[in-house]
C-alpha positions, 0 to 999 in steps of 0.5 A: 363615106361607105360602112363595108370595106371590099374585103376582112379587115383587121385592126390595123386595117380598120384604123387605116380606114376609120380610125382610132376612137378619140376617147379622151374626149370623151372621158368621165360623166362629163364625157359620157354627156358629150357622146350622147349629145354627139349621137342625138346631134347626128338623129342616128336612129335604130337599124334594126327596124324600129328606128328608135332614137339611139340617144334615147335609147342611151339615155334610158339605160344608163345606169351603174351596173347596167348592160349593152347587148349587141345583136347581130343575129339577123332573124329575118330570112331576106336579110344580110346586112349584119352578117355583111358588118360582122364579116367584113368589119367586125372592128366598127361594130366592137368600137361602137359596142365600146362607145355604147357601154361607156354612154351607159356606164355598163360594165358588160358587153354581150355581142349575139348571133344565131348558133353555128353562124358563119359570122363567128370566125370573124368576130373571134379572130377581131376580139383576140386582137383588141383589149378592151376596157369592157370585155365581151363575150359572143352568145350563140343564140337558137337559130329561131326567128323570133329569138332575135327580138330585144326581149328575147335576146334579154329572156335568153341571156337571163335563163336560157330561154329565147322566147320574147317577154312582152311590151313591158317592162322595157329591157332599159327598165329591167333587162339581163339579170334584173339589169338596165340593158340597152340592146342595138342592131349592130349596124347601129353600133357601127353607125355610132362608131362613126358618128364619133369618128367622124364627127356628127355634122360630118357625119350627116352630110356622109351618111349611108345606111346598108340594106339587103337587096334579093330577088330578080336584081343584077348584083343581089347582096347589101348595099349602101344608100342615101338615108330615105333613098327611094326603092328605084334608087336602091335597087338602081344600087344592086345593079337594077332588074334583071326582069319586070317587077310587079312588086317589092317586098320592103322590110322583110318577112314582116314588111310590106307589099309594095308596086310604088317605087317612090317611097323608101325602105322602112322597118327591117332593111331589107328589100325583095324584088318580085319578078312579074311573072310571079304570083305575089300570093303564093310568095306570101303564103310561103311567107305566112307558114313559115311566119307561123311555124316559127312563132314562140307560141306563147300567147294567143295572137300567135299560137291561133291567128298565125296559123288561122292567116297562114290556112287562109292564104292556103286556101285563097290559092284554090279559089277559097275563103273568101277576102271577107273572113281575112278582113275580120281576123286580120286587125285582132293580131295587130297589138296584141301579141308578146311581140310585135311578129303577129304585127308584122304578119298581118301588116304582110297579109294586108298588103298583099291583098291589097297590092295583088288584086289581079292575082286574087282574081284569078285564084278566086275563078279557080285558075292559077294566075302565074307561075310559082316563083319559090320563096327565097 
């Protein structure tokens, strides 16, 4: 089984493929049982980073009147994959928006992506050819980094603002307009499209999940790999190093460091090969100002560690603080932000002290350790 096709394709086009969702099977109450069981007998899982149960999720936020937010707005900079589905297969995401909003009883279905983005003829052009039981409409979302976390999305939909709203409630509890709201990753949807059109065991045994390969590899773009695959398997997938690599940064922007290879891809799908004539320092306080530029600024972990962590890094660069000052106001971030992104931050700057000892070293005895490989 692969998710993206060589090339756009239509409705008929997506039927020849994948198929046509049998929904009389899956029709009434009844039938809205038969569709979660079906997604937990699959464990299909988030893809957008956090990897909740997606039959949890469903089960949560079903409820009369409820809403299903499809996102697709892709915040972190190393990452692809759903532009990739809206792209190429905008028809698997709608279908699984549909599934989605059945599951839950909704009777409003909202598919977001980032003002201005290159995904929206694609998606038009896709809903013009269907006519589907729950209508959909596509919301331009600001094109900020923090805008595309779930209760953003659900702030932004309710008034306007895309600023995150805290760990509580839950969107499933009180989202869009006071509403139970489920929000997925639209790979997620797209999987759940499969896991009924394939059916669930099918489905398991022929599972691949997308993730965005950058850096120094030979084919950088979205490719498609076993569930749990291995960082040599993955990037054997983009066509393998073009140059020794130190270190890969896996899960995006808020991911972590990494120079063992035998682990998988966990949080944002996304996967950053790092060249080794590069300094790993430098490439994460790029990361670090930019992480701090593009916090909401809302409470005290982002508006003051951020960019407190991001100076930090700046100045480890030439020859100073020392690793001591970090080591003190990394953890206070971790837990106690709006959102998880002071999380991510500081999981980033730990591993990065961790991973590229030699080049803190050199910074320390006032050299410079390699050459700056820009961010990208």
């Amino acid at each position: 089984m692969t998710i993206l096709p060589p090339h756009h394709l239509d409705l008929a086009g997506h039927r020849r493929r994948n198929g046509v969702v049998p929904w009389v099977a899956y029709h009434g109450e009844d039938g809205r049982d038969r569709l979660i069981e079906a997604v937990a007998a699959a464990d299909l899982r988030g893809r957008g980073g956090a990897g909740f149960p997606t039959a949890v999720k469903l089960r949560s936020a079903r409820a009369p009147r409820s809403v299903v937010v499809a996102n697709g707005c892709e915040g972190d900079p190393l990452s692809h994959k759903d532009a990739a589905l809206l792209t190429l297969s905008p028809h698997l995401v709608l279908d699984g928006l549909q599934l989605a909003a059945h599951a839950v009883g909704a009777g409003e279905a909202v598919l977001c992506v980032h003002a201005g983005s290159p995904v929206l003829p694609s998606v038009f052009a896709a809903l013009a050819e269907r006519d589907d039981p729950v209508p959909v409409r596509v919301e331009e979302i600001p094109r900020r980094y923090v805008a595309s976390e779930e209760t953003a999305l659900v702030h932004y939909l309710t008034s306007g603002d895309a600023r995150p709203l805290g760990k509580s409630p839950r969107p499933d509890e009180r989202g869009v307009r006071g509403r139970p709201t489920l929000v997925d990753n639209v790979e997620t949807l797209a999987q759940l499209a499969l896991v009924i059109l394939l059916g669930p065991q099918h489905y398991l045994s022929a599972r691949r999940d997308l993730v965005t390969v950058t850096g120094v590899v030979r084919r950088p773009g979205v490719v498609e790999v076993a569930p749990g695959a291995p960082l040599t398997a993955v990037l054997a997938a983009a066509g393998g190093e073009t140059e020794p690599v130190q270190a890969v940064l896996v899960g995006g922007y808020g991911g972590t460091w990494t120079s063992d290879f035998r682990f998988g891809v966990s949080g944002i799908p996304a996967v950053y090969a790092l060249p080794a004539r590069a300094c790993g320092l430098e490439y994460t306080a790029k990361v670090l100002a930019f992480l701090a530029a593009e916090s909401a600024r809302q409470c005290g972990p982002c508006m003051f560690g951020l960019p407190a962590i991001a100076a930090d890094f700046a100045e480890l660069l030439r020859g100073g603080p020392s690793t001591a000052r970090l080591a003190r106001r990394l953890p206070p971030l971790t837990g106690r932000g709006a959102c998880a992104h002071p999380d991510g931050a500081a999981r980033l700057a730990a591993s990065a002290l961790q991973v590229f000892g030699a080049d803190l070293a050199a910074h320390s005895a006032g050299g410079r350790c390699r050459i700056l490989e820009r961010v990208a």
